[in-house]
C-alpha positions in Angstrom: -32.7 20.2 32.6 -31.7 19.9 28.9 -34.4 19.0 26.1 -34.0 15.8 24.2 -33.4 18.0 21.2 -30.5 20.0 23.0 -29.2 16.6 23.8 -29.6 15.3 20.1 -27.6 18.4 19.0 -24.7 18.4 22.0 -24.3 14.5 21.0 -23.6 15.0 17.3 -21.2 17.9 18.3 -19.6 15.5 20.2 -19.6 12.7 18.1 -18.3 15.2 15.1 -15.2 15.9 17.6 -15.0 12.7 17.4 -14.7 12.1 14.1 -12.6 14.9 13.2 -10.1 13.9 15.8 -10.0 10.3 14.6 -9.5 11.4 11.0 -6.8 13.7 12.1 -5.3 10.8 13.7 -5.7 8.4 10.7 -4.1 11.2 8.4 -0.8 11.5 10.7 -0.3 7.7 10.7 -1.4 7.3 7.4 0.3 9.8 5.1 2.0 12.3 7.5 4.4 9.8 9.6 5.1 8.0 6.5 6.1 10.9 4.5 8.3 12.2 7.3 9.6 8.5 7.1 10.2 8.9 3.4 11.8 12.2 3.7 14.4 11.3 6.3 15.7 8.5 4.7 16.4 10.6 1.2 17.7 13.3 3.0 19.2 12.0 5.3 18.8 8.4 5.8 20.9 7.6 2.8 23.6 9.1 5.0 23.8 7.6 8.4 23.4 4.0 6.3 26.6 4.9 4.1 27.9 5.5 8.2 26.9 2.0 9.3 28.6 0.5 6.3 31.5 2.6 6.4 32.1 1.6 9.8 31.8 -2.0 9.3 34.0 -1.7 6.4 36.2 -0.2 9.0 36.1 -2.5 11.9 36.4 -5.5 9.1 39.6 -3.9 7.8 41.1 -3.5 11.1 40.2 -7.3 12.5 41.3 -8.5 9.3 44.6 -6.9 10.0 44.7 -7.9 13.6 43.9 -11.7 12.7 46.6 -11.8 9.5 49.3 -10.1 12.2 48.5 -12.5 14.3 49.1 -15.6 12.1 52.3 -13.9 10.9 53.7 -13.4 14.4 53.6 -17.2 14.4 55.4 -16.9 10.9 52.7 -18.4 9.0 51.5 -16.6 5.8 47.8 -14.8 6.5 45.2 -17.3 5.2 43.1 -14.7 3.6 40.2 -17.7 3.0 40.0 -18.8 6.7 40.4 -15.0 8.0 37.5 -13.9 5.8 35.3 -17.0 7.1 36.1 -15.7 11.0 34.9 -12.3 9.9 31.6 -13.7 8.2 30.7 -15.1 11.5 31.9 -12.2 14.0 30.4 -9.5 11.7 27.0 -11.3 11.5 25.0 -9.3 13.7 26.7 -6.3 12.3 25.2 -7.4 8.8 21.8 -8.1 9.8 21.9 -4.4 11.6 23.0 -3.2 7.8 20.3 -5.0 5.8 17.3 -4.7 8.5 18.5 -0.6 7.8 18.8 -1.1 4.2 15.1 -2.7 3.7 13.7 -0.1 6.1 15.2 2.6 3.9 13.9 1.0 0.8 10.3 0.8 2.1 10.1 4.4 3.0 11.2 5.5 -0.6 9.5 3.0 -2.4 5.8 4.3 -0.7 7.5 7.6 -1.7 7.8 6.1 -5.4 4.2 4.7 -5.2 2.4 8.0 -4.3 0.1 8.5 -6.6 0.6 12.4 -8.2 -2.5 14.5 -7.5 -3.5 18.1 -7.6 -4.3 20.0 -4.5 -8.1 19.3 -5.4 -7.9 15.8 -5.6 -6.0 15.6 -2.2 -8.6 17.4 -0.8 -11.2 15.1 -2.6 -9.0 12.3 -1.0 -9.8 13.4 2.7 -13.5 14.2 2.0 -14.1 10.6 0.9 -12.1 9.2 3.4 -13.8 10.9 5.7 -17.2 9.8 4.9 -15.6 6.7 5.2 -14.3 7.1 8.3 -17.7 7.8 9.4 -19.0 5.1 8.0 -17.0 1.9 9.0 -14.3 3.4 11.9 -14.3 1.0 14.3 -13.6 3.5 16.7 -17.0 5.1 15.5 -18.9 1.9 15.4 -17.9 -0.2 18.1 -18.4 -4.0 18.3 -20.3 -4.1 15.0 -20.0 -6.6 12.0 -16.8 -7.6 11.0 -17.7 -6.7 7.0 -17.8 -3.1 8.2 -14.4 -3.4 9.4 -13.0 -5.6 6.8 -13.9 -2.8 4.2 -12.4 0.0 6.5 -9.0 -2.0 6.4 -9.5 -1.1 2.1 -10.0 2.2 2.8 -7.4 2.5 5.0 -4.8 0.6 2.4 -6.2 3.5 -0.3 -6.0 6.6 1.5 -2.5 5.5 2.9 -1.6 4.9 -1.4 -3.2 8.2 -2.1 -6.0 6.4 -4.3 -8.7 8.3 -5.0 -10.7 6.4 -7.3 -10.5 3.5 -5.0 -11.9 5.4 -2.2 -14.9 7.0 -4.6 -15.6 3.7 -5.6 -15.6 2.2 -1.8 -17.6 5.4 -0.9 -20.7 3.9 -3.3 -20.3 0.4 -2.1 -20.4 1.1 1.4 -23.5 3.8 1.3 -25.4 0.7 2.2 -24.4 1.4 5.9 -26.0 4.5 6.3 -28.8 3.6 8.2 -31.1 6.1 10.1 -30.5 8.5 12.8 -30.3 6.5 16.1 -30.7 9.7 17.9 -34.1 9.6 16.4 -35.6 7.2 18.0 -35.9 8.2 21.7 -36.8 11.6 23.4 -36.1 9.9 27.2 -33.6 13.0 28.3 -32.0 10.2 30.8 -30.7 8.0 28.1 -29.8 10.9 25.7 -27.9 12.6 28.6 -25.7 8.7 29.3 -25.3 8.8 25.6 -24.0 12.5 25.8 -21.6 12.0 28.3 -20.1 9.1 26.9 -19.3 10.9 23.4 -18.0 13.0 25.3 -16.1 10.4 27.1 -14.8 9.1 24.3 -13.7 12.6 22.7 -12.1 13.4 25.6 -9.2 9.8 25.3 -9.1 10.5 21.0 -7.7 14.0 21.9 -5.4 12.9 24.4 -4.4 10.1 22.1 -3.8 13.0 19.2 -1.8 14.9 21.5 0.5 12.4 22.5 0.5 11.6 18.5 1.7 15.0 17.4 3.9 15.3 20.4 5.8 12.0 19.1 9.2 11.6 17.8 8.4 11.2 14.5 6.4 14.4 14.2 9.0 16.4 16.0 11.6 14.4 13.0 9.4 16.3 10.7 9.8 19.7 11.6 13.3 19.3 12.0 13.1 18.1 8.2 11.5 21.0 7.0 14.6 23.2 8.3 16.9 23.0 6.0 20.2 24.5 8.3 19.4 21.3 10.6 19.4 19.1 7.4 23.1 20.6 6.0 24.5 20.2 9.3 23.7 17.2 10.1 24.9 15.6 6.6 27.6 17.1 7.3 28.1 15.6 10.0 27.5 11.9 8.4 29.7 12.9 5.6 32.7 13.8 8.2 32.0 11.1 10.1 32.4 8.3 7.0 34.7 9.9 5.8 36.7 9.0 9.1 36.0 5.5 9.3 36.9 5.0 5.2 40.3 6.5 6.4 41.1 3.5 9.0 39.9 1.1 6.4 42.2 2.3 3.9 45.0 2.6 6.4 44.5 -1.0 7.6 43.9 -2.4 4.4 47.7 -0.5 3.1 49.2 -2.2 6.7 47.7 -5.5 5.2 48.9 -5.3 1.4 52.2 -4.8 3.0 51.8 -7.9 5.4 51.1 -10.0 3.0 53.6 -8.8 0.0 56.4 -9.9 3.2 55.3 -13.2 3.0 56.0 -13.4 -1.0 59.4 -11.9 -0.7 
């Protein structure tokens, strides 16, 4: 049977894992996902919403066509107000789809803007403190305890995700409060260090299934199709070939139009 001391150490092993794999986690959602986020809609992003809008240009044009045509089949001149009032309502949900892209885009280059500039020594300053941190008030690390603790993890959350240093050294001294003494410590009953034992390892067991599945995900996969830069010409490419196809119909619809209309005034 193991000592309480080889317990001790195979517990903080565990809980380390722990930590390290929770921090890897944090850093992925944090700065990783949203920097893959930020990248695709500069590189690419910008593209397939110029697609959307060029195809709603295009469908517009051509129902605008349709709708005129039909008025002047009945040999009324196309009411250009009343046509463009149909269109508002039937082209709603297309809208919506074009602004809810539009803002999405926005917000990843805007956290792009935000980014605070730092040198490779201050990023890696950035992830020591937020480690302590982590350590520190992780609600994964400290389960159940007072909401403060987690209330002040939420700020350091909020700073490492803006790349704020200062703000994390300064949460860093405010929050040394919580470091309280070794739990471990305080018993040598081998039963109770052995439940404790197995569930840290319990516990780092789901946080590296949960970092697989995280680094498996779509967005990480996004990211290494980012960083290849034939995969990024081809596609644009593709978006640019593609607009460039809907922007045709519109100006061929819009022409058919123009020449509707000019009937009607001769």
């Amino acid at each position: 049977m193991k000592t309480a001391e080889e317990l001790r150490k195979e517990i903080r092993v565990a809980r380390d894992s722990v930590l390290g794999l929770v921090t890897r986690m944090e850093d992925i959602k944090l700065q990783q996902i949203l920097q893959i986020r930020a990248d695709y809609a500069l590189k690419i992003g910008c593209w397939e919403q110029g697609l959307l809008e060029a195809e709603i240009a295009a469908r517009r044009a051509k129902r605008r066509l349709a709708l005129a045509q039909g008025q002047a089949n009945r040999g009324v001149a196309p009411r250009m107000d009343h046509i463009e009032t149909v269109l508002d309502i039937e082209f709603a949900e297309w809208s919506a789809l074009a602004e809810e892209a539009h803002s999405a885009a926005e917000q990843a280059l805007a956290w792009r803007a935000g980014l605070v500039p730092m040198t490779k020594a201050e990023a890696n300053i950035l992830h020591s403190v937020y480690r302590t941190l982590m350590k520190r008030l992780h609600p994964d690390v400290h389960v159940g305890e007072d909401e403060e603790r987690a209330a002040l993890f939420q700020i350091a959350q909020a700073a490492y995700k803006n790349g704020d240093v200062e703000a994390l050294r300064s949460l860093e001294v405010a929050t040394r409060r919580f470091d309280g003494p070794d739990d471990l410590a305080e018993t040598d009953d081998a039963t109770l260090l052995a439940e404790e034992l197995e569930l840290a390892q319990i516990e780092e067991n789901v946080m590296r299934q949960q970092l697989h599945k995280l680094e498996e995900g779509e967005d990480i996969k996004l990211g290494h199709m980012l960083a290849d830069p034939d995969w990024v010409a081809e596609r644009t490419m593709e978006l640019k070939a593609a607009i460039e196809q809907w922007e045709r119909m519109r100006y061929e619809c819009d022409a058919r139009l123009e020449k509707l209309k000019r009937s009607f005034d001769e």
